[in-house]
Steps between C-alpha positions, in 0.01 A plus 500: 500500500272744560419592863408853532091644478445833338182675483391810313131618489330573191116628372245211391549586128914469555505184656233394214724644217817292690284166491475597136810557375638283722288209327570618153855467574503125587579633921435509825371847636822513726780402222306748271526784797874389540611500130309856447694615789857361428384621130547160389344405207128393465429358212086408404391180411391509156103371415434233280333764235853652529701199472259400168568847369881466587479166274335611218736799474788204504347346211417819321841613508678188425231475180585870385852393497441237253296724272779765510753210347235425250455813378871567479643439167170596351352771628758703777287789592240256654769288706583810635154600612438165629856459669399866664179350596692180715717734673248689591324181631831413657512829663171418682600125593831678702236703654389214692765393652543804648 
């Protein structure tokens, strides 16, 4: 349980940027302080244009995987371009989780 106050003053446009982040992050102004001092990590909520973007890159990979078995047997230089193209997809989908 947590008992003790701390205090720490800041400018106008710190405590504004804390509100910010803080809010982006999905926390409280005082766990956000805390984790950022404990370097804990803060992770940011992701927006909903983000989340769309994050499911469309899904589906594009997952789609460029099934053109590069197409294009296996009959044509192997473009599997290869296209199984280059959903790693690099992939790549940016670990990205995120980070």
């Amino acid at each position: 349980m947590k008992k003790e106050f701390v205090q720490f003053r800041c400018s106008v446009y710190e405590k504004k940027l804390l509100k910010v982040k803080a809010r982006k992050s999905g926390l409280s102004i005082s766990e956000y302080c805390r984790r950022a001092a404990f370097e804990d990590r803060i992770v940011e909520r992701m927006t909903d244009e983000q989340i769309e973007a994050y499911k469309l890159l899904v589906k594009y990979q997952r789609n460029f995987k099934l053109i590069t078995n197409m294009f296996r047997k009959r044509n192997p230089k473009l599997a290869e371009e296209t199984a280059q193209l959903a790693k690099e997809i992939r790549q940016h989908l670990l990205n995120f989780k980070k």
